[in-house]
C-alpha positions as CSV (number, residue, x, y, z in Angstrom):
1,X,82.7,95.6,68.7
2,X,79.4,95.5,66.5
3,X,76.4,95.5,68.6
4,X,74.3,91.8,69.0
5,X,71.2,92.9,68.6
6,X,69.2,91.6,66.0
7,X,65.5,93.4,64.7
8,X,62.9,92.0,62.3
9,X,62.3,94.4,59.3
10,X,59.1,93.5,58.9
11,X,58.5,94.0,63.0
12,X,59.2,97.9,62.7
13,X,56.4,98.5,59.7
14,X,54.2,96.2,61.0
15,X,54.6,98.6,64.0
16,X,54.6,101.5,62.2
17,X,51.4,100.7,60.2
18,X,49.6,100.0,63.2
19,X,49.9,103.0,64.9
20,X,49.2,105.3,61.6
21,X,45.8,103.3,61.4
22,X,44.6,105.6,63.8
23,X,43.8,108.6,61.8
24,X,44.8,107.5,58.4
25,X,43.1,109.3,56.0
26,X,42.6,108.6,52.2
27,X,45.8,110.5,51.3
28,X,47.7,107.7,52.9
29,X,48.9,110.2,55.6
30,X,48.0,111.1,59.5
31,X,45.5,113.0,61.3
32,X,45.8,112.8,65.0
33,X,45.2,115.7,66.9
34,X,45.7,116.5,70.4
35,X,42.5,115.1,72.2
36,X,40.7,113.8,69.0
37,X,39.1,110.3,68.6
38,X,42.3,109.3,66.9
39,X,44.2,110.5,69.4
40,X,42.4,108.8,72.3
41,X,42.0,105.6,70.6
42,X,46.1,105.5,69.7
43,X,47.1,106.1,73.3
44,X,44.4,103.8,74.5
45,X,45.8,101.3,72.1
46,X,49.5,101.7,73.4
47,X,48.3,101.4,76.5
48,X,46.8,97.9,76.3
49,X,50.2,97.2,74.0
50,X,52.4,97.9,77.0
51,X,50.1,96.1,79.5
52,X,50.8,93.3,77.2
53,X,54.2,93.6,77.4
54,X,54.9,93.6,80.7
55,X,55.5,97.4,81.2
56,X,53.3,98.9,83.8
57,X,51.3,102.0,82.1
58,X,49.8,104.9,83.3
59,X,48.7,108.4,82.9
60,X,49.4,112.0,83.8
61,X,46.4,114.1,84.2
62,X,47.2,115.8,81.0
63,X,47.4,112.2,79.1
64,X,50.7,111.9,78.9
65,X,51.4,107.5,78.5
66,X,53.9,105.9,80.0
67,X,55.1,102.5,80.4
68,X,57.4,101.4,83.2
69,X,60.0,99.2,83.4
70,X,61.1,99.2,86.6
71,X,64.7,98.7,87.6
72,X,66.4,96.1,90.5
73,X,68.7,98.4,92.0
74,X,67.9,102.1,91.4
75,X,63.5,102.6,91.1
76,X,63.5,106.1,92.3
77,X,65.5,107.4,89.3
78,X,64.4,106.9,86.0
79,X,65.9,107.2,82.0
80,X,62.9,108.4,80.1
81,X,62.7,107.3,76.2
82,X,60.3,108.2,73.4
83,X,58.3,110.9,71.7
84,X,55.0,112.6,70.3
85,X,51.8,110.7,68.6
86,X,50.1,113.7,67.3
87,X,50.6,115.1,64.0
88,X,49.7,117.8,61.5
89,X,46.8,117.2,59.5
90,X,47.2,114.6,57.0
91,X,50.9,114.4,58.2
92,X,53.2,111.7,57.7
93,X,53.1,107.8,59.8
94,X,56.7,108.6,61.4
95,X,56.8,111.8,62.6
96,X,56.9,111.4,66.3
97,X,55.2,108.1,66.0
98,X,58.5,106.3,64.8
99,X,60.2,107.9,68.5
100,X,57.4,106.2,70.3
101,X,57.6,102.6,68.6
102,X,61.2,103.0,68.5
103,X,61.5,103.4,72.3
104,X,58.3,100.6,73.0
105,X,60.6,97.8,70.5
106,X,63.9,99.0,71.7
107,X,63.0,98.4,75.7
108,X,61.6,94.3,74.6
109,X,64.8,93.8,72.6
110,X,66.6,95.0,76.2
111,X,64.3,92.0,78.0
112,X,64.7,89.8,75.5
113,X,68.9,90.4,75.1
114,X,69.5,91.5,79.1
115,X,67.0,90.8,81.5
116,X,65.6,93.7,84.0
117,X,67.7,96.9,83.9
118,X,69.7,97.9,87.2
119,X,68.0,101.8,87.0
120,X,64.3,102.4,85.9
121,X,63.1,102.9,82.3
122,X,60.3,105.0,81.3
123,X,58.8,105.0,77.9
124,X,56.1,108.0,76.8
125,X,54.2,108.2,74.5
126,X,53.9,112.1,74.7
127,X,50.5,113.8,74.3
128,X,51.7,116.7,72.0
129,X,54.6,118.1,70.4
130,X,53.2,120.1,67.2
131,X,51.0,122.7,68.3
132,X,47.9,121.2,65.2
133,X,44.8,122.1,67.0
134,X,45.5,124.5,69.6
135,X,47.3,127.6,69.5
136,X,49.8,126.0,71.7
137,X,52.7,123.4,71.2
138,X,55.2,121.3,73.3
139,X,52.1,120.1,76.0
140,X,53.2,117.1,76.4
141,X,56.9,117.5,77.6
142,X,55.9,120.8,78.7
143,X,53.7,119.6,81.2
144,X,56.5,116.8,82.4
145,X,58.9,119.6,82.9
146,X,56.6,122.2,84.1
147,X,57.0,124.5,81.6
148,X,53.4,124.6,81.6
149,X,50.6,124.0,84.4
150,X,47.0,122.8,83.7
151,X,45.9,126.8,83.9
152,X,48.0,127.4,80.8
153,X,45.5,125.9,78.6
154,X,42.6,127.6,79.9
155,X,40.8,130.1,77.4
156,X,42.5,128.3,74.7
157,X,39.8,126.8,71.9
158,X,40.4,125.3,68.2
159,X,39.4,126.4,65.3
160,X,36.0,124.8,65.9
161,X,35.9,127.1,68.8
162,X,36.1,124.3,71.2
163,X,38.3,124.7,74.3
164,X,41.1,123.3,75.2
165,X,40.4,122.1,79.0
166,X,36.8,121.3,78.4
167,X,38.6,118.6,75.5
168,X,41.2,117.5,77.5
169,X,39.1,117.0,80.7
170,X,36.7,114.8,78.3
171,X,39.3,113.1,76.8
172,X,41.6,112.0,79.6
173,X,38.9,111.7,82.7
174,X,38.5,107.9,82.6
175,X,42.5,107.4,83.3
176,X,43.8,106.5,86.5
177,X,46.1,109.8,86.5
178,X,49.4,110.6,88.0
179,X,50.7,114.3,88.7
180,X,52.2,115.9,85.8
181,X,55.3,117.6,87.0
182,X,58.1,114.8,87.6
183,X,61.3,115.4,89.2
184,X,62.5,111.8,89.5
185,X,64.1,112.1,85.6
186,X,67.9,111.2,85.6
187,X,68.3,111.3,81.4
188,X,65.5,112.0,78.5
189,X,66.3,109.8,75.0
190,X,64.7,110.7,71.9
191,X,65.0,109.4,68.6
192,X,62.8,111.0,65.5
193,X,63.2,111.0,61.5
194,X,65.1,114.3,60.6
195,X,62.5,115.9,58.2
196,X,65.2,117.3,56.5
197,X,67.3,116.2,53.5
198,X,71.3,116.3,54.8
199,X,71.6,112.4,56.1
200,X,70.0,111.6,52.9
201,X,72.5,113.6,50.7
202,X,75.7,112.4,52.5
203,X,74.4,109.0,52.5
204,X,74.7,108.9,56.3
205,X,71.9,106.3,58.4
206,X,72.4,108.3,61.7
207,X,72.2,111.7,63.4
208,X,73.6,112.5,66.7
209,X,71.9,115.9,67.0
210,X,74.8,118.1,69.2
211,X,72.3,121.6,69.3
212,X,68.5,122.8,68.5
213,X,68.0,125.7,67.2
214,X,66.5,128.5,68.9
215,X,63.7,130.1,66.8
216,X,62.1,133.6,67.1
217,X,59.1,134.7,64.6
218,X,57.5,137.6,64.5
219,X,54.6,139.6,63.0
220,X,55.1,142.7,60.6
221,X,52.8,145.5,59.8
222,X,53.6,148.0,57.3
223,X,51.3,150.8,57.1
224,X,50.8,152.8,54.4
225,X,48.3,154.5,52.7
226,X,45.5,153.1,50.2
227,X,45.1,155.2,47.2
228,X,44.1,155.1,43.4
229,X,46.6,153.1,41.5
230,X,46.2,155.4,38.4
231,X,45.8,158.6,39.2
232,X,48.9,158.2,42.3
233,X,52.2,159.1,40.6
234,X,54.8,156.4,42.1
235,X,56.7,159.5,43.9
236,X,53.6,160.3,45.6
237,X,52.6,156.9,47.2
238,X,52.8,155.1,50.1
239,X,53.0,151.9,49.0
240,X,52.9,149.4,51.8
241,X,53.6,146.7,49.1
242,X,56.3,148.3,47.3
243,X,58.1,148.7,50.9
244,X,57.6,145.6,52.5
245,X,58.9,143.6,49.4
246,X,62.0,145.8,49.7
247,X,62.2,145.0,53.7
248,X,61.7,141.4,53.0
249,X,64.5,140.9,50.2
250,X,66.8,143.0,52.9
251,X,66.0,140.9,55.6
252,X,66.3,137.1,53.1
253,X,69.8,138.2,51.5
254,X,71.1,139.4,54.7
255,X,71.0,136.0,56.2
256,X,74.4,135.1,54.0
257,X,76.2,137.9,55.3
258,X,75.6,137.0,59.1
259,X,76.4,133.0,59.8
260,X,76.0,129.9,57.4
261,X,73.9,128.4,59.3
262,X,71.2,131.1,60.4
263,X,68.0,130.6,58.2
264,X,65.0,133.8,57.9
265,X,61.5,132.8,56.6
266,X,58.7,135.1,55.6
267,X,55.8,132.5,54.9
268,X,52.6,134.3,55.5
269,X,51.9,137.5,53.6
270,X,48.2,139.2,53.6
271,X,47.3,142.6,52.1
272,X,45.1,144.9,52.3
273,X,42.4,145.7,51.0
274,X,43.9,143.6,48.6
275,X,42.1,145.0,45.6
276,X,44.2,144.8,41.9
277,X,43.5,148.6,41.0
278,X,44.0,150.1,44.8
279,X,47.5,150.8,46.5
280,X,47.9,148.2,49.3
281,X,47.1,150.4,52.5
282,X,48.6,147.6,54.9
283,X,50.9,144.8,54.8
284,X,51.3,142.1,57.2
285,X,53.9,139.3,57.0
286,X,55.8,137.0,59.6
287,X,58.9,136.2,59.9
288,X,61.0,133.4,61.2
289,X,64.6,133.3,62.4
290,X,66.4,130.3,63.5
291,X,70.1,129.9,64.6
292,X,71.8,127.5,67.3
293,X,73.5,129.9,68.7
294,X,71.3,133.3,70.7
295,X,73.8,135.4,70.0
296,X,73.8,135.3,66.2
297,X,70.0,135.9,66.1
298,X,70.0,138.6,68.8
299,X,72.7,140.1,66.3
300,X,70.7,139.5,63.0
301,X,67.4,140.8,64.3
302,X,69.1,144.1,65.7
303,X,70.5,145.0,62.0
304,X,67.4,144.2,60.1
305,X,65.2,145.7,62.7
306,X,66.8,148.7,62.7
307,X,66.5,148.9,58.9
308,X,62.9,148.7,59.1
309,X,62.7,151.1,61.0
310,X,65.2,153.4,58.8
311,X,63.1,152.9,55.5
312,X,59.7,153.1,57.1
313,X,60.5,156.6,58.6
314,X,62.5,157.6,55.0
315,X,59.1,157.5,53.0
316,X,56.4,158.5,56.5
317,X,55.2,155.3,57.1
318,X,54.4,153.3,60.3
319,X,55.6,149.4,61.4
320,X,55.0,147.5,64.1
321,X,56.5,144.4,65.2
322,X,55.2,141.7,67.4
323,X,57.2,139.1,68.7
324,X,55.4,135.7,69.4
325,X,58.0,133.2,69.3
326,X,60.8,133.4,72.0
327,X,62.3,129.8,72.2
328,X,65.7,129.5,73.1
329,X,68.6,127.0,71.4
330,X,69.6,124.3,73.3
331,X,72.8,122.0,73.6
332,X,72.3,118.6,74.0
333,X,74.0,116.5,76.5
334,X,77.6,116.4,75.9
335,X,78.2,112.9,77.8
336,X,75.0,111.2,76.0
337,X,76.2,112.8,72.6
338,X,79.9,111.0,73.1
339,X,78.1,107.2,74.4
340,X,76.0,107.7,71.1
341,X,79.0,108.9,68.9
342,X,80.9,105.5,70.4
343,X,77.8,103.3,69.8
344,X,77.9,103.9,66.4
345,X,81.4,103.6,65.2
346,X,80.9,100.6,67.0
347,X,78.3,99.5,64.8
348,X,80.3,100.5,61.9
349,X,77.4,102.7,60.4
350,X,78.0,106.0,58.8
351,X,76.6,109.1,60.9
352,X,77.5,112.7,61.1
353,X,76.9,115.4,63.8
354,X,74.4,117.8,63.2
355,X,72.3,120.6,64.3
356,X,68.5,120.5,64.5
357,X,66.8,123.0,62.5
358,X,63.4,122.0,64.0
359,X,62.1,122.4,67.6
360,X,61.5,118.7,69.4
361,X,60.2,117.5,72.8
362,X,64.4,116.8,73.7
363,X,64.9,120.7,73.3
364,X,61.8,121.3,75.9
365,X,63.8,118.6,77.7
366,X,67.0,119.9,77.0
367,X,67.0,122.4,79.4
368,X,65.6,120.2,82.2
369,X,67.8,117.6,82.3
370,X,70.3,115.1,80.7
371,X,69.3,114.7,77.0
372,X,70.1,113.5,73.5
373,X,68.4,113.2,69.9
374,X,69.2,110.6,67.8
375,X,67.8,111.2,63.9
376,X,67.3,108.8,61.0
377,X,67.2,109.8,57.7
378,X,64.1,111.1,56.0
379,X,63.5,110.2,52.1
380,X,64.1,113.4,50.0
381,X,63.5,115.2,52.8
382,X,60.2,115.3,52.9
383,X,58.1,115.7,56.5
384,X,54.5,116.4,57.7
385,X,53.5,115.0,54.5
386,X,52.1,111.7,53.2
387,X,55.0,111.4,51.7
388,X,57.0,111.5,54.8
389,X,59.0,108.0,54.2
390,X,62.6,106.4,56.3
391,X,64.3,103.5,54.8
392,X,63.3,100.2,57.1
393,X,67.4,100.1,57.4
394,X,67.5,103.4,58.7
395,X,65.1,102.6,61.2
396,X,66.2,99.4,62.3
397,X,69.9,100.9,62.7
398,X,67.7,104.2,65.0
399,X,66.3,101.6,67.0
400,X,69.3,99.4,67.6
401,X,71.5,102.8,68.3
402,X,68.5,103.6,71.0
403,X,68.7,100.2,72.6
404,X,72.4,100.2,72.8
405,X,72.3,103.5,74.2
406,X,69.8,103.0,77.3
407,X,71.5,99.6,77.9
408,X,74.4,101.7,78.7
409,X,72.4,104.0,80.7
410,X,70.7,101.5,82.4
411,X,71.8,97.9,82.6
């Protein structure tokens, strides 16, 4: 049967609004990095917005928010539900933001419909996710999971040199603060926009995300030799240019011939010394790889690997190649995955499975315990952008398929 739950449009932009007024800037988009003034003042803000509404919030010691509704039979155990409030610079209002107001609305329409849950509900509002400031993403749910400790950030500064700890010490020293590794989570629940173009295209207003990817990326050297680019005849170079545009075209075209659904980026590129009328000595470049499955990008990255390899010893020139990126895929919770796939053919609204080619706090989660991702669509696919736009349908339908979803879990 269709779901009775009823949401104001004009409830989930006032909401969504709100939130991107803390770091709006005069693009129209988002800048709220981990530990900034915007930062601080948005969690400080959702803090006094879940006092308000009943939920008792808090802090962990790395400023993780959370607000809790507490359950009447089961308090130990808890279903956690929500996302990330930092962003890129000059990023869009729903990335990670939408999760968070999406989980804060969904848990009042549970009050206001059902009363106190039977089991404890959680909702974060996760410190950081993209990895904007410092050289270092996934802190948030990292921290929850204990992926990472507080010495993991030590040594760590932005790009204004400033360090990590010293910020986050400053930032988060006047909350009453909790421990930051938890091991009373029975499920984690995370809706987010898509930031890609494929609901969109097939005209579908939900997601059930069944795998993330797992990504590796990489940094190349080719090095060659810098020479005069007149006097050099072309049999006589090495051409750290010439050879690195032939490695990349191997490694882009060879994606096709490996799995559908494994994508290779090379999006950085320097030279040097990068001078029109002298051969290129050096060539750096990076390169991602992202599949759902370990296997087929184990595979891929043995062939082209061993190509570079080939070529650069065929014409007497050196490579090296530094991994930097090591993050495993990760298969969401089959059990949530079916309760969501039954909510909405319930609701009668059209959805497709999917695979997520971007990393999210649920794939950090993932691994830890019980999870799913829910996605909404995102207009023409555009993300960490001011342009970054979801239908208010789409939203209210993500919001409604979350409520559903932890009233199974929890009520």
């Amino acid at each position: 049967m269709k779901t009775t739950i009823k949401l104001e449009a004009e409830e989930v932009n006032t909401w969504i609004d709100w939130l991107a007024s803390y770091g709006l800037t005069e693009n129209g988009g988002v800048t709220r990095l981990l530990y900034d003034e915007n930062w601080v003042n948005a969690q400080n803000a959702l803090f006094e917005k879940m006092k308000e509404s009943s939920l008792q919030p808090y802090f962990d010691k790395v400023g993780n928010l959370f607000g809790r509704l507490e359950g009447t039979i089961e308090k130990e155990k808890i279903i956690l539900t929500g996302s990330h409030i930092d962003t890129v610079l000059d990023g869009g209002k729903y990335d990670g933001a939408y999760g968070v107001i999406a989980s804060f609305l969904s848990i009042q329409l549970l009050q206001k419909y059902y009363g106190l849950p039977k089991k404890t509900i959680e909702v974060v509002s996760l410190c950081e996710e993209e990895g904007s400031r410092f050289p270092l993403a996934f802190w948030g749910s990292g921290s929850i999971t204990g992926k990472y400790n507080v010495n993991d950030c030590i040594g760590l500064k932005d790009i204004d040199n400033l360090a990590f700890a010293d910020e986050m010490n400053a930032s988060v020293r006047s909350y009453k603060q909790s421990d930051v590794k938890r091991e009373d989570i029975d499920a984690f629940i995370e809706i987010h926009i898509e930031q890609g173009g494929i609901l969109e295209a097939e005209k579908k207003s939900i997601g059930i995300v069944t795998h993330i990817v797992g990504q590796r990326r990489f940094t190349i050297k080719i090095m060659g030799e810098s020479n005069h680019a007149g006097t050099t005849p072309m049999p006589y170079r090495k051409d750290s240019v010439h050879l690195a545009s032939e490695l990349i075209a191997y490694a882009l075209n060879k994606v096709s011939t490996i799995d559908q659904h494994l994508v290779a980026t090379v999006g950085k590129i320097n030279a040097s010394p990068n001078i029109p009328n002298v051969i290129a000595e050096e060539v750096v470049f990076t390169l991602d790889v992202r599949h759902h499955e370990e296997e087929k990008i184990e595979n891929y990255c043995q062939i082209i690997f061993s190509y570079f390899q080939e070529k650069c010893l065929e014409f007497g020139m050196g490579i090296d190649i530094e991994q930097w990126v090591d993050v495993k895929p990760v298969v969401m919770n089959e059990h949530l995955t079916e309760l969501s796939r039954n909510i909405v053919k319930e609701m009668n609204v059209p959805f497709r499975e999917m695979v997520s080619g971007a990393g999210h706090d649920a794939q950090v989660f993932g691994s830890f315990c019980p999870t799913a991702l829910v996605f909404v669509p995102s207009v023409n696919g555009i993300s960490h952008s001011p342009k970054e736009f979801t239908e208010i349908e789409d939203l209210k339908n993500g919001i409604i398929v979350l409520s559903e979803l932890l009233h199974k879990l929890a009520y």
